[in-house]
C-alpha positions as CSV (number, residue, x, y, z in Angstrom):
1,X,-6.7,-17.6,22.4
2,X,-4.4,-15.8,20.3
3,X,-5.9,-11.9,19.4
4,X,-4.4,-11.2,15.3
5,X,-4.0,-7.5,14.6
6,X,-5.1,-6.8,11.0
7,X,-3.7,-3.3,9.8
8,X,-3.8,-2.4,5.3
9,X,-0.7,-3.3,3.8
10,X,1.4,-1.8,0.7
11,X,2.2,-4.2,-1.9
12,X,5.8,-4.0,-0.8
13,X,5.1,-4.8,2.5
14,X,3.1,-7.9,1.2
15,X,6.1,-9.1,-0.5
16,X,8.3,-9.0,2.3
17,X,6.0,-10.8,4.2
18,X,5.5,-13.4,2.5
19,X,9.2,-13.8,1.1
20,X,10.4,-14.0,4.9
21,X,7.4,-16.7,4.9
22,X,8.5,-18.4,1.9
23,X,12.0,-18.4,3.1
24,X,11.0,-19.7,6.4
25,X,9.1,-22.5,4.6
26,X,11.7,-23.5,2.2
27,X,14.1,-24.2,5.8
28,X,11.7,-26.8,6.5
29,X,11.2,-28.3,3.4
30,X,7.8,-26.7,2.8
31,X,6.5,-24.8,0.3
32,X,3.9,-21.4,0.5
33,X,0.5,-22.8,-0.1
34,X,-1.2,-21.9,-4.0
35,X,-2.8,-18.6,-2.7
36,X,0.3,-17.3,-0.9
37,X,2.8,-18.2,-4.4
38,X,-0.1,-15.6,-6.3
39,X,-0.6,-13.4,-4.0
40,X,3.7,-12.9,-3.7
41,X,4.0,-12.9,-7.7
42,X,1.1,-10.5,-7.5
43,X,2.5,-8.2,-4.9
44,X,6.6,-8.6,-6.1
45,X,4.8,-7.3,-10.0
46,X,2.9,-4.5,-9.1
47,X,5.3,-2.9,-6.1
48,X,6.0,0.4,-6.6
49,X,8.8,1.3,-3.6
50,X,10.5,-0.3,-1.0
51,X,8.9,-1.0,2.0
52,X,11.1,2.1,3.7
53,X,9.6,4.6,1.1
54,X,6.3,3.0,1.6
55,X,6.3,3.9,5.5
56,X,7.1,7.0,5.2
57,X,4.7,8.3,2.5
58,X,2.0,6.5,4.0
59,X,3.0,8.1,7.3
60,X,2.9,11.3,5.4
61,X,-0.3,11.0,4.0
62,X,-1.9,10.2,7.5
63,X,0.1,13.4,8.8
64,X,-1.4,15.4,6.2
65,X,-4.8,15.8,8.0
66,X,-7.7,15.3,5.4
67,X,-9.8,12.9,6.3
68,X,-7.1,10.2,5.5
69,X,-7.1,7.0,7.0
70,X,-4.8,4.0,7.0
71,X,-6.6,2.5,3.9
72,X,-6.6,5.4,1.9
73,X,-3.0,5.9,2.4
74,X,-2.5,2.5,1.3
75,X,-4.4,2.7,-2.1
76,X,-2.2,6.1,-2.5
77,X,1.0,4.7,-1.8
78,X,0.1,1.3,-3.9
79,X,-0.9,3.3,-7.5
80,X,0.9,6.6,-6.4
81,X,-1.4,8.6,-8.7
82,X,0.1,11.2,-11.0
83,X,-2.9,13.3,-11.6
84,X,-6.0,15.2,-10.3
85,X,-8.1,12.9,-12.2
86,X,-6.1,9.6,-10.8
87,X,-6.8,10.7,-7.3
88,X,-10.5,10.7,-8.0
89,X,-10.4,7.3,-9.6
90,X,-8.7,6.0,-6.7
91,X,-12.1,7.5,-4.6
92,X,-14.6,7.0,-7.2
93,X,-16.8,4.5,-5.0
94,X,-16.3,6.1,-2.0
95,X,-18.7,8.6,-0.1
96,X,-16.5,11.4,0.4
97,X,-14.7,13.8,-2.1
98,X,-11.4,15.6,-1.9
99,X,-11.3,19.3,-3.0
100,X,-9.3,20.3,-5.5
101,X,-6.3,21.6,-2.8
102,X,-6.7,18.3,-1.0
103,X,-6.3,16.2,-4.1
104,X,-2.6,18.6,-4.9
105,X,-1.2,18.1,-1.6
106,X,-1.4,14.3,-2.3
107,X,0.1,14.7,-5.5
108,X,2.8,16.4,-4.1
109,X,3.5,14.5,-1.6
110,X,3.1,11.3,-3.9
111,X,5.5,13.5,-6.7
112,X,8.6,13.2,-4.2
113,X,8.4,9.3,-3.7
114,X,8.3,8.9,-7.2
């Protein structure tokens, strides 16, 4: 039995995926099943950077050492948030809050991707 590794994807990387996939498919006469065609139109409409630029911010964000983890990075580099109050809309459901100095490190680091 095959183990899967699951791990949060950017958008970007979504759309690469599944454009190798749909690629792949299109060799052998096939086509991406419904879900799959959404879920690239989806992802190809709403990326933000290339997958390179996505890597490395989200690497930077789990470098920056507050309480970040792969999923949060994610969300960042997905809607790359502008301002203090986007960061907290981002996080608005979850348990934890960032301070104020947390939040402008983000930004900052978001502010040279953008």
């Amino acid at each position: 039995m095959e183990i899967l590794e699951t791990r949060p994807a950017a958008l970007s990387e979504v759309a690469e995926i599944l454009a190798e996939k749909e690629k792949a498919y299109s060799e052998k006469g096939l086509e991406l099943l419904y879900e799959q065609k959404k879920a690239l139109e989806h992802a190809r409409r709403f990326e933000k950077l290339p997958v390179k630029q996505c890597r490395e911010l989200e690497e930077k964000l789990l470098g920056l050492e507050l309480n970040m983890t792969p999923e949060r990075a994610v969300k960042i580099v997905d809607l790359l948030p502008k301002t203090v109050d986007d960061v907290r809309a981002i996080f608005a459901k979850e348990r934890f809050k960032y301070s104020e100095e947390e939040i402008s490190k983000i930004i900052d680091l978001v502010a040279q991707y953008r």
